[in-house]
C-alpha positions, 0 to 999 in steps of 0.5 A: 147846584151847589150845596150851600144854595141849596140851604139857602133856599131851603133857610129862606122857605122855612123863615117864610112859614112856607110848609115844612114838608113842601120845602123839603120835597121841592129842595129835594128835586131842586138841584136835578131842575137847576141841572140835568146831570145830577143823578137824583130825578123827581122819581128816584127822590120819590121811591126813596120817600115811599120807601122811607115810610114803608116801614115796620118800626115807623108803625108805632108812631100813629099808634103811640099818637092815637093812644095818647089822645085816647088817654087825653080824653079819658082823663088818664092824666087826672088820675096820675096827678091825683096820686102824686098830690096826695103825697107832695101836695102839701109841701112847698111847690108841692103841686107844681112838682106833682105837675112835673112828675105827671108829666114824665108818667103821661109822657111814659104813655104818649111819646110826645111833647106835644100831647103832654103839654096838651093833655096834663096842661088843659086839666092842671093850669086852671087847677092851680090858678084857682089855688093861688098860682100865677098863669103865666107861670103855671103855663110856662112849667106845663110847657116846659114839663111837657118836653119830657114827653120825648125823652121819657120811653116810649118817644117818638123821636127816638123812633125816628132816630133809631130809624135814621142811624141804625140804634135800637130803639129799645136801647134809646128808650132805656137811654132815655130814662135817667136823662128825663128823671134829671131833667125832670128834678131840675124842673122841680128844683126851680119850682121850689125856688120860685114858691119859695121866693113868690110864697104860696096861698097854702089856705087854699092848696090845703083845703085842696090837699085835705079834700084829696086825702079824705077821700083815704089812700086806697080810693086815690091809688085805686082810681090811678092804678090802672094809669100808673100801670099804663108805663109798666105794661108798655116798657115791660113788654119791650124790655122782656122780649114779648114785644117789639116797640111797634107792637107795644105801641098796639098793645098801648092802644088795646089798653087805652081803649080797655081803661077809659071804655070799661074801667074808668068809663071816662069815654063812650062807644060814640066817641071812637070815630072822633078819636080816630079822625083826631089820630089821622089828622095829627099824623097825616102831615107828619107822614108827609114830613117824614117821607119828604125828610127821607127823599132830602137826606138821601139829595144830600148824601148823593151831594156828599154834604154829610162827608163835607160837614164832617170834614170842615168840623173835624179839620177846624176842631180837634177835641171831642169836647169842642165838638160836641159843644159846637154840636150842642148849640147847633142843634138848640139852633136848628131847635128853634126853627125846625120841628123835631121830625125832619131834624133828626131824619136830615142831621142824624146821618150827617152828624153821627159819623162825626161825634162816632170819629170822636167815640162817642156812643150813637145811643148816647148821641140820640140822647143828646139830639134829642135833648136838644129839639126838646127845648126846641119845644119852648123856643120861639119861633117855632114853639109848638109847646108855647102855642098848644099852652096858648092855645087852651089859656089864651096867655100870649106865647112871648109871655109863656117864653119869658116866664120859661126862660129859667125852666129852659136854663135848668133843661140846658144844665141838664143837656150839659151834663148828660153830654158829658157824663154819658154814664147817664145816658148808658148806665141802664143798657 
């Protein structure tokens, strides 16, 4: 079977909204069916699934998993938003902004998009809608914002990533700091132009704004402390060497569970079940997917697409900046059609030996992968931050994508940049 087929096959599986872990297992056995010869039979691709998920690093994902849905549901994000109102809240896009900059500390806790969205949209969307903002807008920026939950550290996809091609993981979580805070003030730059242009209500945001500030700074910065230092304690354990990062994914689950039981008492000892089966249920089908990407890829290399891939690139391109450009809009592409997961397990050994040949760094390259599946996030058909949004306001996920349009256009001058200026990416390391 050859390996053009074989993408075919599993394009057309995927466009039929089939499950994307069945697709990726019956593509995987698919060429040993259609011929006998080919070396990789339904056992040998399922070891290679089993011992793709056997896996020490691969840990921290249920566990970054299950401590952002313990500080989802004890309102650790509430606190965060809180302490940045009560210093920017009065200024134009004020709240907005305080969205955003939530956004980036709750993604420091979660690793995920996702949970992001879910998490800091359910608390502020209804908030500013009753202050004067549009919801279609609100939800659009919540949708956006919550993209930077995978390429602020700690992130799930550079876990994978590193689990792919090699890096370190605590080096792609250092990466990725300087391209989330961009990506992040240009989130914020086009907020402030659209208050500035729509206007704001500002009878009601400083009524809001007041109501926040009489409580005095000590009370505000007192009941957010223990969120903002949340980050601190996670990344300070891996960049100090205390911890490795599936240990500080343990660590962020110990205090999560400390914080909103005995500090903020924001959960009861009844609710742990709960949490727990919520845990299970969100990672169970991405354990699947993770273990069917592992058990494809490895089909691929024994059919040398990655050799062929390369080849057919570096042939017909010859610049590094022509190559990364193709590259870049490839994967915005595979964005909108796949989830992050079993993108970055399929493409990562097929296209860093290419970007490598060119000189370019595979932190650097993680970077900008994982870049490119965040606005994946907010595109459709696959969307998932538009539907999580849609979900919790009920406003139609193609409104959302449309009100979204110029938050995704900052998001992609922010990827060109960071693709060509790799001292963002690796000024840090």
């Amino acid at each position: 079977m050859s390996p053009v087929a074989l993408f075919l096959f599993f394009l057309v599986a995927v466009l039929l909204a089939l499950p994307i872990s069945t697709t990726l297992g019956v593509t995987a056995i698919l060429p040993r069916i259609m011929d006998s010869t080919f070396p990789a039979s339904p056992e040998m691709v399922i070891r290679a699934m089993l011992a793709g998920v056997d896996s020490f690093p691969i840990l921290a994902v249920p566990m970054f998993i299950l401590s952002g849905i313990i500080m989802a549901r004890g309102g650790i994000s509430k606190k965060l938003f809180n302490v940045f109102t009560y210093f920017i809240g009065n200024r134009t896009a004020g709240l907005p902004n305080a969205v955003v900059m939530t956004c980036l500390f709750y993604g420091a806790i979660s690793g995920s998009g996702p949970a992001t969205a879910a998490a800091v949209g359910s608390m502020t969307i209804p908030l500013l809608v009753n202050l004067g903002y549009d919801k279609v807008f609100s939800t659009a920026l919540v949708a956006v914002a919550g993209g930077l939950g995978v390429i602020i550290p700690p992130s799930i996809p550079f876990i994978f990533y590193g689990m792919a091609s090699g890096a370190s993981v605590g080096a792609l979580f250092l990466a990725g700091v300087l391209p989330g805070l961009l990506i992040g003030l240009c989130l914020m730059g086009y907020a402030y132009f659209y208050c500035k242009k729509k206007g704001e209500d500002k009878e009601k945001i400083m009524a809001n704004y007041n109501a926040l500030r009489s409580q005095g700074f000590v009370k505000v910065f007192k009941e957010s402390f223990w969120a903002l230092l949340a980050p601190i304690i996670i990344l300070g354990s891996i960049y100090s060497g205390i911890a490795s990062p599936t240990e500080a994914a343990v660590i962020s689950v110990y205090y999560a569970f400390f914080v909103s039981l005995f500090i903020y008492k924001s959960l009861k000892f009844n609710q742990i079940i709960k949490i727990f089966t919520e845990g299970v249920a969100t990672y169970a089908p991405i354990l699947f997917i993770i273990a069917a990407a592992l058990g494809f890829a490895r089909v691929l290399t024994l059919m040398n697409v990655p050799q062929a891939i390369a080849m057919a690139i570096t042939s017909t391109f010859t610049s590094k900046v022509a190559v990364l450009i193709i590259i870049n809009v490839f994967l915005l592409l595979v964005g909108m059609v796949m989830d992050t997961t079993p993108a970055i397990l399929i493409l990562t050994p097929i296209l860093l030996p290419i970007v490598t040949a060119f000189g370019v760094d595979p932190v650097h390259f993680g970077v900008i992968m994982v870049v490119n599946l965040a606005i994946g996030f907010v595109t459709p058909p696959i969307g998932i931050n538009l539907f999580v949004t849609s979900s919790f306001t009920g406003v139609p996920v193609a409104d959302i994508a449309r009100e979204a349009m110029p938050f995704i256009f900052m998001f992609i001058v922010s990827l060109i940049l960071i693709t060509f200026i790799p001292a963002i990416s690796l000024a840090l390391l």
